[in-house]
PAZAPA-4460 file (N, C-alpha, C; in steps of 0.05 Angstrom, whole numbers, plus 32768, in hexadecimal, padded with zeros to 4 digits):
% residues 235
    n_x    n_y    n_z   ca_x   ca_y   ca_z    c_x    c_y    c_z   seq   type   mol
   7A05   8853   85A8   7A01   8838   85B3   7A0F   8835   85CD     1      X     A
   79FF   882E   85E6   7A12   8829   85FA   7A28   8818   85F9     2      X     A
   7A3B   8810   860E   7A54   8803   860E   7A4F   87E2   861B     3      X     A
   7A56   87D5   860E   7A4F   87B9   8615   7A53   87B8   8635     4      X     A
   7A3A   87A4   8649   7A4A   87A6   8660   7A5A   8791   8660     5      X     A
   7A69   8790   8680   7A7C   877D   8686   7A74   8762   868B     6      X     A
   7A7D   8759   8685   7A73   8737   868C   7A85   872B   86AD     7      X     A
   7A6D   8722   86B4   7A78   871B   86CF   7A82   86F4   86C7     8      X     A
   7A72   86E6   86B0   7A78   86D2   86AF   7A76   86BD   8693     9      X     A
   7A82   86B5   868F   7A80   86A7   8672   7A89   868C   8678    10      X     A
   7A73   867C   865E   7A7E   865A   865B   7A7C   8660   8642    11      X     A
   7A71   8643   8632   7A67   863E   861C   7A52   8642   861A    12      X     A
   7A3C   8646   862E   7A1A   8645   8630   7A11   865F   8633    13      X     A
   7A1C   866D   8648   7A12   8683   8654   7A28   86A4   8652    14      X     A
   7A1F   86AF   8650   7A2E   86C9   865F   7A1C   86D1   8677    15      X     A
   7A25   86E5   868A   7A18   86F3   869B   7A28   870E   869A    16      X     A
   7A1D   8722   8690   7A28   873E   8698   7A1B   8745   86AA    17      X     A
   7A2D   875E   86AE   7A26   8773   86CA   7A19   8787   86B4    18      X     A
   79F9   8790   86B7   79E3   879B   86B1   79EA   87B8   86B5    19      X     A
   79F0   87D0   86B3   79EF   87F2   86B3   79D1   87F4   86B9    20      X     A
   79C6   8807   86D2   79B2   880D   86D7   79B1   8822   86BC    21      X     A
   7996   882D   86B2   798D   8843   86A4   798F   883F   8690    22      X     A
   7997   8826   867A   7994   8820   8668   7979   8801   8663    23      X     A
   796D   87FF   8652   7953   87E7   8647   796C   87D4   863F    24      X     A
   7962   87B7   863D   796F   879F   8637   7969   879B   861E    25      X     A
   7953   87A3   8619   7946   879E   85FD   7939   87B9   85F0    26      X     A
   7931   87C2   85D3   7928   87DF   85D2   7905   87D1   85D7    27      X     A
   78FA   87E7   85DC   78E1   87E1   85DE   78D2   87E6   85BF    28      X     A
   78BC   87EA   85C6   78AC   87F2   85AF   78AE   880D   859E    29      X     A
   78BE   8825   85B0   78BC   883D   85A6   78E7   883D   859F    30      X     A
   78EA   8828   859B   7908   8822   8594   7919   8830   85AE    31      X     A
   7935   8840   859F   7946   8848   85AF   795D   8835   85BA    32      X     A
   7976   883B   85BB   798E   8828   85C6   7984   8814   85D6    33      X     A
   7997   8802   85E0   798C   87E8   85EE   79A7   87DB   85F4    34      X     A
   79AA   87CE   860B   79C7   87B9   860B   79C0   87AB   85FB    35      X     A
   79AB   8799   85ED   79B2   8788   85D8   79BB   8797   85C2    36      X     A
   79C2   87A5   85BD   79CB   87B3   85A6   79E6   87B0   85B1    37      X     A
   79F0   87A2   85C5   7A12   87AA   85C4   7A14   8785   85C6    38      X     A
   7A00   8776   85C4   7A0B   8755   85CA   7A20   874C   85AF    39      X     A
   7A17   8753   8595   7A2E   8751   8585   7A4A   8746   858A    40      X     A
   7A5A   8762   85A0   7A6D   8761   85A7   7A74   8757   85BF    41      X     A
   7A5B   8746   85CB   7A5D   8724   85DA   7A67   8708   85CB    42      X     A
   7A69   8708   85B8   7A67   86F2   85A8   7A86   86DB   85B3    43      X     A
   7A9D   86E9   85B7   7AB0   86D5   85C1   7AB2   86C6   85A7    44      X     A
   7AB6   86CF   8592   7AC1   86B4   857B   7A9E   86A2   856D    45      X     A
   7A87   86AE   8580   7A73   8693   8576   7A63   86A9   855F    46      X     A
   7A54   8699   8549   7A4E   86AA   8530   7A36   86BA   8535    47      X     A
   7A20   86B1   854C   7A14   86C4   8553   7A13   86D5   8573    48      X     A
   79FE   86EC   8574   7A08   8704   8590   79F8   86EC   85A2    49      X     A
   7A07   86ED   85BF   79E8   86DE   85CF   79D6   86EE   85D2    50      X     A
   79BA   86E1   85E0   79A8   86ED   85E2   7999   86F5   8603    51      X     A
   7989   8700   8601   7980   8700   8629   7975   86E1   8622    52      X     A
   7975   86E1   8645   796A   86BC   864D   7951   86CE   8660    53      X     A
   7956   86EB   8668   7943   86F2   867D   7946   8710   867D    54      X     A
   7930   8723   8681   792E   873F   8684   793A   874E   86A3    55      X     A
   794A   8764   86A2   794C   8779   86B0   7937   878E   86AF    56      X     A
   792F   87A7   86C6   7924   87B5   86BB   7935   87CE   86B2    57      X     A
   7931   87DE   869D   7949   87F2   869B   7955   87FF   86B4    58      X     A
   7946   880E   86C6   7958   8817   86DD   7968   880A   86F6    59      X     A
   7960   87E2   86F2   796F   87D4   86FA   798D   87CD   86EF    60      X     A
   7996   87C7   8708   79B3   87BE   8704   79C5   87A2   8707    61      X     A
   79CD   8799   86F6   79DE   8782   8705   79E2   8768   86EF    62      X     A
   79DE   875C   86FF   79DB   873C   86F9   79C3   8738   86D7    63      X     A
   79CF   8728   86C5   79BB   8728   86AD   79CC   870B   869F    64      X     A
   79BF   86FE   8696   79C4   86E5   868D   79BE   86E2   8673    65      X     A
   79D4   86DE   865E   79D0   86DA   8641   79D3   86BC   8630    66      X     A
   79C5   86B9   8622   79CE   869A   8611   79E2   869E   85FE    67      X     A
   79EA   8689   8601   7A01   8694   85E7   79F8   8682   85C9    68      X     A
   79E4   8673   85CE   79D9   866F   85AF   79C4   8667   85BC    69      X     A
   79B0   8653   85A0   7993   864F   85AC   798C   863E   85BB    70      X     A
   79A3   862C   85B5   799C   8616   85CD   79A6   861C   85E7    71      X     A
   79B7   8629   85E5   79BF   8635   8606   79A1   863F   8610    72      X     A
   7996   864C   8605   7987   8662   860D   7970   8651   8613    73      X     A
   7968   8639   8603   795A   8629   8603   7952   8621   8626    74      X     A
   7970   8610   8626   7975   860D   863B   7978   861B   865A    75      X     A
   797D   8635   8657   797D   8648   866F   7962   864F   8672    76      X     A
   7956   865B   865F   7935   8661   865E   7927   864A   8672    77      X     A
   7927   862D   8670   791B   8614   867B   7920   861A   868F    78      X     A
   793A   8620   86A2   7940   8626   86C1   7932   863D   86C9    79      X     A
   7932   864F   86B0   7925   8668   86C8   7903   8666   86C3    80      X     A
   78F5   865D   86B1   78DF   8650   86AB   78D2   863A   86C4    81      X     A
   78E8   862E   86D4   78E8   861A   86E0   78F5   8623   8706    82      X     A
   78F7   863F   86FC   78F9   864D   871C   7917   863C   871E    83      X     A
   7922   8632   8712   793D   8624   871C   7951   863D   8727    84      X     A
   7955   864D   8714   796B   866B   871C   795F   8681   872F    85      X     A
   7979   8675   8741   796D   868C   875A   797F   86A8   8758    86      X     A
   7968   86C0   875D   796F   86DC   8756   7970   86EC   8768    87      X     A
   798F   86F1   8773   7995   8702   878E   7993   8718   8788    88      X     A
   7975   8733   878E   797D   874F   878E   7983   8754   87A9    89      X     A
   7996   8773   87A3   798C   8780   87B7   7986   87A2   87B5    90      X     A
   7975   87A7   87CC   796D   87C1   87C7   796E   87D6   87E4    91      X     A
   796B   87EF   87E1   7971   87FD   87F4   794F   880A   87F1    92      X     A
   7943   880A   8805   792B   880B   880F   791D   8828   8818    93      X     A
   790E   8835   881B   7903   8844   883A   78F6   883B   8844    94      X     A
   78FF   8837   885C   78F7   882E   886F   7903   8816   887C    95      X     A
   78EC   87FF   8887   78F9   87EA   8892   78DA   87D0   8891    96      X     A
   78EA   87B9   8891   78D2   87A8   8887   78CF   879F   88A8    97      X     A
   78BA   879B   88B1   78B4   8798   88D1   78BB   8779   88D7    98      X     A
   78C8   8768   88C6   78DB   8750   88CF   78F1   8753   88BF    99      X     A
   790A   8741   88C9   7924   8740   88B6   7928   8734   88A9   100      X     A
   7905   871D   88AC   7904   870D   8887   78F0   8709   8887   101      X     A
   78E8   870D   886C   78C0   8708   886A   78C7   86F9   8849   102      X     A
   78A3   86F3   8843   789A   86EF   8828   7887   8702   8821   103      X     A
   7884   8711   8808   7874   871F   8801   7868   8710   87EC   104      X     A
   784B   8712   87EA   7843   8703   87D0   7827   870A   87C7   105      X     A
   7828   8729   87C8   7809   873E   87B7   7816   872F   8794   106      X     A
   77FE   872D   8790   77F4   871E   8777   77F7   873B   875F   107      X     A
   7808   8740   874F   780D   8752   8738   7805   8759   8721   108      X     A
   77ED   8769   8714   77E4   876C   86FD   77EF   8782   86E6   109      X     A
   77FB   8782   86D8   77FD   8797   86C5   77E4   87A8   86B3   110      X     A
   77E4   87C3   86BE   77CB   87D7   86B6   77D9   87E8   86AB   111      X     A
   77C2   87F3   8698   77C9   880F   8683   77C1   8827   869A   112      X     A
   77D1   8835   869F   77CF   8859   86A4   77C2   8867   8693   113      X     A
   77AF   887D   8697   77AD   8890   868E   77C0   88A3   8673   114      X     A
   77DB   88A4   8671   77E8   88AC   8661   77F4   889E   8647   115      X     A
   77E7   887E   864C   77F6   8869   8632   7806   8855   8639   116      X     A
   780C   885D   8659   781D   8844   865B   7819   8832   866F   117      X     A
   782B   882A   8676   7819   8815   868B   7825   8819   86A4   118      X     A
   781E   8805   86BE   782A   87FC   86D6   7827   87E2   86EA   119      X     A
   7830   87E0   86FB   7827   87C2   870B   7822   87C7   8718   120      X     A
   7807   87B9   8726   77F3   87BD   873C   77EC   87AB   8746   121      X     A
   77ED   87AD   8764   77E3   8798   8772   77CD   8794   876C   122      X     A
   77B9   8781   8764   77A5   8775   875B   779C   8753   8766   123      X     A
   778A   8751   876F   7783   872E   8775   7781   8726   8756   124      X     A
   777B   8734   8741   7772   8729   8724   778F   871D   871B   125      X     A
   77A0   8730   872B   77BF   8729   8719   77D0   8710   8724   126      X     A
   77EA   870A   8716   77FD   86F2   871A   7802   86F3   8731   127      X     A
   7803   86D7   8741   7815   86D4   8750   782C   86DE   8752   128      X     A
   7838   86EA   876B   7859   86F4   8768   7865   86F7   878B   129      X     A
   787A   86E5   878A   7887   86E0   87A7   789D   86ED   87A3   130      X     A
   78A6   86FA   87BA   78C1   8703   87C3   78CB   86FF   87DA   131      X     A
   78DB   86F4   87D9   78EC   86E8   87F7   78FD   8704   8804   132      X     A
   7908   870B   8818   7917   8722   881D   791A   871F   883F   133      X     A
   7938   8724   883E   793F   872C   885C   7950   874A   8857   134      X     A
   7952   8750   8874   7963   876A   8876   797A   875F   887F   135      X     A
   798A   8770   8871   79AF   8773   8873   79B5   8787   8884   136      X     A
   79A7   879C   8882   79BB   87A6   889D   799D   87C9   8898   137      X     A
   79A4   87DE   88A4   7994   87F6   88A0   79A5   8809   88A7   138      X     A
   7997   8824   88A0   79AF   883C   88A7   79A6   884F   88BD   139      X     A
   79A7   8865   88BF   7999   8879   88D3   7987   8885   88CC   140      X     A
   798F   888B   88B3   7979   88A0   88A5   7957   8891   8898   141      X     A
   7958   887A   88A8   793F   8867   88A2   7943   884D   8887   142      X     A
   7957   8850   8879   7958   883E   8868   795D   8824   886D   143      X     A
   795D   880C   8857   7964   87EF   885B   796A   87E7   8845   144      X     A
   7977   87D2   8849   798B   87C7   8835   797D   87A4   8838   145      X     A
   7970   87A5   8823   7960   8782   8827   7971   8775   8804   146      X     A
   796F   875B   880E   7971   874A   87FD   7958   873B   87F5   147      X     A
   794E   873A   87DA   7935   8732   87CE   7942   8716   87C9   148      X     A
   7931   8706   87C2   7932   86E9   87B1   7915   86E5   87A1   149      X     A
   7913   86FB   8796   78F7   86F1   877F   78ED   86D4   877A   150      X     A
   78DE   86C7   877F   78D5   86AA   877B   78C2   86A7   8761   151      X     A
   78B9   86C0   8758   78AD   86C1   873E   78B6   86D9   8730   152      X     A
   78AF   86DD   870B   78C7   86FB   8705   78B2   8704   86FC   153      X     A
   78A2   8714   8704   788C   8722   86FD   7899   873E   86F7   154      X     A
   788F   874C   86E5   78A0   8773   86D8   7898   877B   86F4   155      X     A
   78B2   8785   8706   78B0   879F   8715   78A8   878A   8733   156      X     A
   78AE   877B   8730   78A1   876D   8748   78A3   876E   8766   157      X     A
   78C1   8772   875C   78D4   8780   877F   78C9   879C   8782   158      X     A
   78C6   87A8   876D   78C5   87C9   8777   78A3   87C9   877C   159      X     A
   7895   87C2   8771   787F   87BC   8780   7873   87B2   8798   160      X     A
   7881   87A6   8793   7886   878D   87BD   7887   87A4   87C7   161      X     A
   78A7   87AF   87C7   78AC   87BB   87DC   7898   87D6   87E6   162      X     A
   7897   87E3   87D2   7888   87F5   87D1   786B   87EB   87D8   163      X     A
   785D   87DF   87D6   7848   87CF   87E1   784B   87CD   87FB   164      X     A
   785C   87BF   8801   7866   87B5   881F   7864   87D3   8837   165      X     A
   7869   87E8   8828   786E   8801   883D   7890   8804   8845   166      X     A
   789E   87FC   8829   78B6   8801   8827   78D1   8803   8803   167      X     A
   78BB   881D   8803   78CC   881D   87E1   78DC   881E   87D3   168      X     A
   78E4   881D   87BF   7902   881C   87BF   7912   8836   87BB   169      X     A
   792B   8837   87C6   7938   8854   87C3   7932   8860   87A8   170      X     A
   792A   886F   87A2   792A   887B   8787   791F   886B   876A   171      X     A
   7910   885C   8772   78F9   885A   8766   78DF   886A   8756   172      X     A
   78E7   886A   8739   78D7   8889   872B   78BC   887F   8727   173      X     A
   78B6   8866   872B   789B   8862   8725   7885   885C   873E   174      X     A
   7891   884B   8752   7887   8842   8768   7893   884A   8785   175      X     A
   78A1   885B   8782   78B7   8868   8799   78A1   887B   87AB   176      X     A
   78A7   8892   87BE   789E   889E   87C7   7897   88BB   87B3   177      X     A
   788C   88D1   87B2   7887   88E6   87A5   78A1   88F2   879E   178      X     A
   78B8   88F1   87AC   78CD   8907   87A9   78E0   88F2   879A   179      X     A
   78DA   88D7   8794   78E3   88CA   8784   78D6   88C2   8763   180      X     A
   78C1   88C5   8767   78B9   88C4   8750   78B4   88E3   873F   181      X     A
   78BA   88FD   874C   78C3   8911   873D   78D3   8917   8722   182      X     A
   78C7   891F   8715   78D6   8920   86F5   78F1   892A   8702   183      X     A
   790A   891A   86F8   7921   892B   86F7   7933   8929   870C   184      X     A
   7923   8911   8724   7932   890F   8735   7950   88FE   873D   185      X     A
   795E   8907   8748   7975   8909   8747   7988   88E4   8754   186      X     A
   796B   88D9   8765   7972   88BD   8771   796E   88A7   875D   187      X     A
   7986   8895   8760   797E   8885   8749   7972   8869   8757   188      X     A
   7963   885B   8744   7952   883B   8759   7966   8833   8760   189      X     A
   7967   8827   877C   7975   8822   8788   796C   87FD   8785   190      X     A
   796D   87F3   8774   796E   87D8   8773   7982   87CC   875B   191      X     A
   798D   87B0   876B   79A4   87A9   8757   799D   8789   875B   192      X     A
   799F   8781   8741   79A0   875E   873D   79BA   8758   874A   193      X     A
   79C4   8751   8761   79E0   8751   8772   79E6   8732   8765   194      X     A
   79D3   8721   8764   79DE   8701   8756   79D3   86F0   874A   195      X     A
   79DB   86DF   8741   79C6   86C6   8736   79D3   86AE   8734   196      X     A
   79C6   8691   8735   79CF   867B   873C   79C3   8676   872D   197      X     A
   79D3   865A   8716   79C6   864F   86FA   79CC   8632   870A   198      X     A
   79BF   861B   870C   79C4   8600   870A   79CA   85FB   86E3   199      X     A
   79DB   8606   86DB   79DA   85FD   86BD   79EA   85DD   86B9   200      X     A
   79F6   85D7   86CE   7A03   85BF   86C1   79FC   85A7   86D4   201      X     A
   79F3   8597   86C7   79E3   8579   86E1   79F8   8573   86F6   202      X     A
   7A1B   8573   86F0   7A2C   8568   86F9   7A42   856F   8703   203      X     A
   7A33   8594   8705   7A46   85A2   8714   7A37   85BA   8728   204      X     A
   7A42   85C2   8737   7A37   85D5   874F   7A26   85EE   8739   205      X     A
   7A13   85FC   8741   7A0B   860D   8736   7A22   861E   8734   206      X     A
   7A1A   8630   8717   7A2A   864A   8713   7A1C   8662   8725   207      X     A
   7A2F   866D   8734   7A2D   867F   8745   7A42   86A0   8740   208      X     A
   7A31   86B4   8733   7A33   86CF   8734   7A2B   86EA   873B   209      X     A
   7A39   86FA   8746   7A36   8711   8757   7A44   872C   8742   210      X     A
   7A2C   873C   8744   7A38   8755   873C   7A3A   8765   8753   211      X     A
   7A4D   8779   874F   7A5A   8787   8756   7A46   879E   875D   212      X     A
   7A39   87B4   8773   7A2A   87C3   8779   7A37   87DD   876A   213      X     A
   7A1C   87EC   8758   7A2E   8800   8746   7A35   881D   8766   214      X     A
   7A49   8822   8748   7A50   8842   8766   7A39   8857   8766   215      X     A
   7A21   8855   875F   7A05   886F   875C   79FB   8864   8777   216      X     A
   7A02   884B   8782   79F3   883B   8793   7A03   8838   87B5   217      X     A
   7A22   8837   87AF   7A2B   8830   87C6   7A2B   8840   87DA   218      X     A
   7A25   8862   87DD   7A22   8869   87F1   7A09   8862   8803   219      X     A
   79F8   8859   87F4   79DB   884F   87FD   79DD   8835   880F   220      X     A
   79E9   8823   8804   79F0   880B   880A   7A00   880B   882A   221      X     A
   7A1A   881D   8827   7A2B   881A   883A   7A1A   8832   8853   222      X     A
   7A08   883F   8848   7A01   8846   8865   79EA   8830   8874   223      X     A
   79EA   881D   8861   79DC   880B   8870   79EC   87ED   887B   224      X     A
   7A06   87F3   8875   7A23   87E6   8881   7A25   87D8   8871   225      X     A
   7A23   87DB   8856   7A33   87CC   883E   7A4B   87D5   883C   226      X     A
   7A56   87BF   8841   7A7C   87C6   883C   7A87   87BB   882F   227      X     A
   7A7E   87B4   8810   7A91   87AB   87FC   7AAD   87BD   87F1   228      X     A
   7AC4   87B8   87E8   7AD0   87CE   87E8   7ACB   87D1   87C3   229      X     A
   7AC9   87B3   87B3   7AD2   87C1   879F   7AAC   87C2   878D   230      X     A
   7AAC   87D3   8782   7A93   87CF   8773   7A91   87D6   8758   231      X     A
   7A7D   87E6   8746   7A7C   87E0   872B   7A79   87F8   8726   232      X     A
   7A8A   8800   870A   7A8B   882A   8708   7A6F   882C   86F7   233      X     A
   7A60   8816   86F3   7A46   881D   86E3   7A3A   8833   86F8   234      X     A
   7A2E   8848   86ED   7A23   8854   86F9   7A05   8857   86F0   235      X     A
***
């Protein structure tokens, strides 16, 4: 069983941990470990584990928002249902987006592959899906360092954008370039849920949290002049 992650924030309503890239949030259909198998030992004194309020994808990192009973969850579900919680990624790119802020908004369908499983495809048949994004800074070797703001949470939506766009994400095994989606390869996705903003309370400033960029990621980051010093040993 993996090791519970760290929590970046706790009330009565909510937790938010910091997410480990390479692990599922939930087991899927063919089972296997899962961080909810470690919420248990979230509980803080209350008689049941919280639950997700919203999905990661396994090779994402970061930011993840839990209820701590049903009516919490009740309640957080309605904000992100209601586009209220805004969701800072960021990701390290190839390439470069030809402005330093755009909207992307190819319409997303989920299709079966050939082998049983599925993927997301740009499609006019499929959902609506917006992504907001500027660049933070770039490196030499052609990369970029953008900040997303998803405006809808469609599966895979950023890594599709980007990759759509004519800029994929670092190490990306599904939608990346060829030498990234190679069995076995050695780059890990280079995308991280960096924050999220909950309006949970009518009468006080939104809750505002930042994870920490893991260390699989920061050399990526800082050659595109990220200079945080301290970050997260999730790897």
């Amino acid at each position: 069983m993996p090791a519970p992650p760290d929590v970046l924030y706790r009330d009565g309503l909510i937790l938010v941990v910091d997410k480990p890239a390479g692990i599922a949030v939930h087991a899927g259909p063919s089972g296997g470990p899962s961080l909810e198998d470690t919420f248990k030992e979230l509980r803080y004194g209350l008689p049941r584990a919280p639950a997700l309020a919203h999905r990661l994808d396994r090779d994402t990192s970061g930011c993840l928002v839990l209820g701590r009973h049903p009516k919490a969850l009740r309640r957080v579900g309605k904000l992100f249902q209601e586009g209220r919680v805004r969701k800072t990624y960021w990701a390290v790119v190839r390439g470069q987006p030809p402005e330093k802020t755009g909207r992307i908004d190819f319409p997303l369908l989920k299709t079966s592959t050939k082998d049983g499983g599925w993927r997301m495809v740009v499609s006019p048949d499929g959902q609506e899906s917006i992504s907001d994004y500027r660049v933070l800074g770039t490196s030499e070797d052609g990369t970029s360092w953008l900040e997303i703001n998803p405006r809808t949470g469609r599966t895979h939506q950023i890594r599709v954008h980007c990759a759509q766009s004519g800029f994929p994400i670092l190490g990306d095994p599904w939608y990346g370039i060829p030498a990234d989606r190679e069995k076995g390869s050695s780059i890990a996705l280079h995308l991280h849920a960096r924050g999220v903003t909950l309006p949970l309370y009518p009468k006080k400033d939104p809750i505002a949290v930042a994870s920490p960029v893991p260390t699989a990621m920061v050399s990526a980051f800082a050659q595109c002049g990220f200079t945080e010093t301290l970050h997260s040993s999730n790897e």
